[in-house]
VMD Tcl script that draws the C-alpha trace (Angstrom):
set ca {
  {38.44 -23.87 26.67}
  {39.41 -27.41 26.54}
  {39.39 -29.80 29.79}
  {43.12 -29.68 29.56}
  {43.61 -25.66 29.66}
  {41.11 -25.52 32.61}
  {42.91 -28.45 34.52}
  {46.22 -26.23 33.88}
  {44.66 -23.11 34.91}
  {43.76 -25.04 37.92}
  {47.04 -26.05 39.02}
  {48.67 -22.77 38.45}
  {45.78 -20.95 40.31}
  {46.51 -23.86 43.15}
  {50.41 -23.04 43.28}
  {49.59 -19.22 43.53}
  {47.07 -19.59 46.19}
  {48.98 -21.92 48.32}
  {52.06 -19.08 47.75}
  {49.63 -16.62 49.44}
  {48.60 -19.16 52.12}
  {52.01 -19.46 53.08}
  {53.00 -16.08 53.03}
  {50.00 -14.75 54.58}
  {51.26 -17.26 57.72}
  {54.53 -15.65 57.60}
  {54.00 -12.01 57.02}
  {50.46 -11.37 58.83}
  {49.82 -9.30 61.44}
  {46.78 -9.90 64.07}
  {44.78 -7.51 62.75}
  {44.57 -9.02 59.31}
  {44.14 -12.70 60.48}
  {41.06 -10.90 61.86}
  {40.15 -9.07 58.10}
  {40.91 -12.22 56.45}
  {38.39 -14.56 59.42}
  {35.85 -11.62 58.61}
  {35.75 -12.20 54.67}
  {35.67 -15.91 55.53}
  {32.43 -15.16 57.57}
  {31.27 -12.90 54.46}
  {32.00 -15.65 52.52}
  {29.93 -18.15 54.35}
  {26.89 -15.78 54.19}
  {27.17 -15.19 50.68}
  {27.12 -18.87 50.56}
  {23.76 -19.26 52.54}
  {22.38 -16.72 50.22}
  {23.35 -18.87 47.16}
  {23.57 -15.80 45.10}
  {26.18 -16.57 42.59}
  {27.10 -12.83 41.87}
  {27.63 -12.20 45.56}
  {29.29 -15.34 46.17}
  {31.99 -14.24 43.46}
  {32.27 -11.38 44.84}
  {32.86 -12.32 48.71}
  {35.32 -14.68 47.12}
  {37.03 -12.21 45.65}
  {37.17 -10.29 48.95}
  {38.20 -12.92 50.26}
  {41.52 -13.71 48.11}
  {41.80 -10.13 48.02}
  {42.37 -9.74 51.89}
  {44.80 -13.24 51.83}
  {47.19 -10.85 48.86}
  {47.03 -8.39 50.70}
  {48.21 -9.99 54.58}
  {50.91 -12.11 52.18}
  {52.08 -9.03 50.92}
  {52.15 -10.35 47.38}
  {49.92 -7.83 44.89}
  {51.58 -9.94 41.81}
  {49.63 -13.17 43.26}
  {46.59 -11.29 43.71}
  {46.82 -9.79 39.80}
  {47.82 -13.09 38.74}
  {44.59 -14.85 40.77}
  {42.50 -12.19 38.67}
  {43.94 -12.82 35.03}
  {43.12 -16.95 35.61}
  {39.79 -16.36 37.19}
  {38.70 -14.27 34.44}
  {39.31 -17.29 32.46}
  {37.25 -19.19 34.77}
  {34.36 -17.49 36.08}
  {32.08 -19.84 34.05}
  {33.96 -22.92 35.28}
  {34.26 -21.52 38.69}
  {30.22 -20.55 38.72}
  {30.10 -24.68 37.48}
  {32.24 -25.39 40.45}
  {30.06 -23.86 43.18}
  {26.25 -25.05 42.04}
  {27.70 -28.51 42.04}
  {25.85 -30.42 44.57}
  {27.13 -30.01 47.71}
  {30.24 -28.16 47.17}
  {29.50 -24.84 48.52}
  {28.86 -26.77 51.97}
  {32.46 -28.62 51.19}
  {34.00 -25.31 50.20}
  {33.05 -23.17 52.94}
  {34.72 -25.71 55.05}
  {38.22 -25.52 53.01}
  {37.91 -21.73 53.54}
  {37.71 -22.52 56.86}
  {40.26 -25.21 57.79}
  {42.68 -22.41 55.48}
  {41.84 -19.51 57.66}
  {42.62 -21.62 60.97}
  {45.65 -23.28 59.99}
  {46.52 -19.28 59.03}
  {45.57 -18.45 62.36}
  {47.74 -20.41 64.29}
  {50.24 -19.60 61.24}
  {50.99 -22.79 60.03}
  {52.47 -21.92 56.91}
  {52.83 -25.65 56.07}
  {48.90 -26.33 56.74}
  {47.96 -23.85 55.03}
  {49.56 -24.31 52.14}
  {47.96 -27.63 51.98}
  {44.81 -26.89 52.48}
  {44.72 -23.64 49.84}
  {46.22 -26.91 47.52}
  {43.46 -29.06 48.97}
  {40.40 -26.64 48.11}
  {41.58 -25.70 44.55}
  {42.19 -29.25 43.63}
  {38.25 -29.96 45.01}
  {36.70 -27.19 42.88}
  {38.54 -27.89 39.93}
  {37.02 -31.74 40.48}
  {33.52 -29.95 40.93}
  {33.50 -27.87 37.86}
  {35.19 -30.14 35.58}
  {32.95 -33.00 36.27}
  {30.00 -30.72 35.64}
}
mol new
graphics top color blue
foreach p $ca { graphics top sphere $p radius 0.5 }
foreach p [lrange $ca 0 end-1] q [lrange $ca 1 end] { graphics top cylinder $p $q radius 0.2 }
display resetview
């Protein structure tokens, strides 16, 4: 894959994700802001553990649970098709130094601006973390 396919796949995962973020601040109920803070504490453990095959797959959980509060299974397919194109840039992206610190915080400024359902926030910040771990992996 050249630097320019991964920087598109990037972007488009980017606009999907920040399409979920938005809708999941529209459409959620309670109980899945509380699923979707639970897979972001899964997340963060997974992170701890530095276990890359757990770590993809509490990310996945994690995405997973935002499709499914936004009520959008077409983002969450489409999510799956560019991160199979990506799982070696995206396994890049996390060992970078000090990224898994950075991301776990992007998770989490996402999940509270989706908490108070800021759709607005939370679009940025879903923009905000995709556009850091594309940096991450594609400087690696």
């Amino acid at each position: 894959m050249t630097e320019a396919e991964a920087r598109n796949i990037y972007r488009v995962r980017g606009a999907l994700e920040a399409l979920a973020a938005e809708q999941f601040a529209e459409r959620a109920d309670d109980a899945m802001i509380g699923a979707l803070d639970q897979a972001a504490k899964r997340l963060a453990v997974a992170y701890d553990g530095a276990a890359i095959a757990e770590m993809l797959a509490a990310k996945r959980h994690f995405y997973e649970t935002l499709c499914l509060g936004a009520g959008n299974p077409v983002v969450m397919d489409l999510l799956n098709r560019l991160n199979a194109r990506i799982n070696l840039l995206r396994t890049s992206s996390l060992g970078a130094q000090g990224r898994l610190a950075v991301s776990i915080g992007e998770i989490q400024a996402l999940v509270a601006a989706l908490a108070r359902r800021d759709a607005a926030a939370a679009r940025q910040a879903a923009v905000a973390h995709v556009a850091a771990a594309a940096d991450a992996a594609l400087q690696g």
